[in-house]
N, C-alpha and C positions, 0 to 999 in steps of 0.2 A: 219412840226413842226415850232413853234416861235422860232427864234433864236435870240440869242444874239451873235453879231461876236466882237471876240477881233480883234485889230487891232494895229498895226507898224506903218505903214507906207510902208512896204516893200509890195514887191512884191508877197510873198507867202497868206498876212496876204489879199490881192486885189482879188489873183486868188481863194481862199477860200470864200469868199464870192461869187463869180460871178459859184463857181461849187455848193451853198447852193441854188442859188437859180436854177440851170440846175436843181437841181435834185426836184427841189416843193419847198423847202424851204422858208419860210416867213421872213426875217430878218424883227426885230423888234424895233432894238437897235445897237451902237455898243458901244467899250468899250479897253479903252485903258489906258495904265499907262505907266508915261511919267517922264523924271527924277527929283529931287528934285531944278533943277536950269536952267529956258529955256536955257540961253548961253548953255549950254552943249548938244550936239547932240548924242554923243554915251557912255554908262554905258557900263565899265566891270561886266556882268552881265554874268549868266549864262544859264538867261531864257526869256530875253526878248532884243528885236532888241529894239532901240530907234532914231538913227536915221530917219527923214523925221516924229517925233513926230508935228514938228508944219504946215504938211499938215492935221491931223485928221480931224482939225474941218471942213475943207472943205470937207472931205468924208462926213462926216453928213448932212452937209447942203445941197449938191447937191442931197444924197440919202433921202431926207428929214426923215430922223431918227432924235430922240433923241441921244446924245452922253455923255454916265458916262467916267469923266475920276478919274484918285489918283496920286497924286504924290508918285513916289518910295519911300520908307523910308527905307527898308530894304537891306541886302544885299547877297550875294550867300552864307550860312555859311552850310544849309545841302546839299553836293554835293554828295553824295552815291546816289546809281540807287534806293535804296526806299528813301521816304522822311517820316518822322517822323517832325510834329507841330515843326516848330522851333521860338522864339520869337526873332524876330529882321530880320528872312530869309524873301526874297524877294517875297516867294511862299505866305505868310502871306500878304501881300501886293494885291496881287491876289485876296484873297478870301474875303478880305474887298471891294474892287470893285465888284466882282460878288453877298453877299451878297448885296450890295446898288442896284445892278440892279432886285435881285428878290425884293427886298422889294419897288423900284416902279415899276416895269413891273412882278405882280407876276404871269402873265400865259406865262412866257417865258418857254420853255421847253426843249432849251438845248443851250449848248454853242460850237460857232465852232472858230478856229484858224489855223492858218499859218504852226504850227511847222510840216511839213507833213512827214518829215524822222526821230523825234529825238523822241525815244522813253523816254529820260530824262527829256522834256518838256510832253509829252503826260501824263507820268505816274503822275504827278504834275496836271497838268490842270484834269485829270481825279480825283483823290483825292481831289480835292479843290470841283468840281462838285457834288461829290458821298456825303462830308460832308454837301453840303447847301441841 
């Protein structure tokens, strides 16, 4: 599959990629959202790591990918285990970067990430995918 990897910086968002491509996987892209202000390293956030955001561009570059990034604008407002569209949550934030990466890389065919135990991230990045 074409993948597009989100990415942190962290360690889980590294080893998800390097298990996309064990397994055949084509990375195509990666894709990261990083805070509304460099000085700050780490958002109280409920879905996304930010610290080690100003290593990405060197993933890119060494992995010669193309790299979408967005600045956060939003913040954790729907926190229940489903997520219902919320205007201003930071899951909205998400979906505006994964729409900008289908509409330049439109034979991308799926999206892989970090979150490997949180089923609160998963079920989010899953509805943000199922919508585009």
């Amino acid at each position: 599959m074409r993948v597009v990897a989100l990415v942190s910086g962290g360690k889980d968002s590294c080893y998800n990629m390097m298990l996309c491509r064990q397994y055949g996987h084509q990375i195509v892209a990666l894709a990261n959202l990083l805070p509304p202000d460099d000085e700050v390293q780490e958002l109280d956030s409920y879905m996304y790591q930010t610290v080690g955001h100003n290593l990405i561009g060197a993933y890119a570059e060494c992995m010669g990918l193309p790299l979408f990034r967005k600045r956060l604008g939003g913040t954790s407002k729907s926190i229940g285990m489903t997520y219902e569209r919320t205007e201003g949550d930071e899951v909205e934030d998400l979906r505006a970067l994964l729409a900008e990466v289908k509409r330049r890389v439109p034979d991308v065919e799926a999206v892989s990430c970090g979150a490997i135990r949180s089923d609160y991230q998963r079920i989010r990045v899953e509805g943000v995918c199922d919508s585009l």
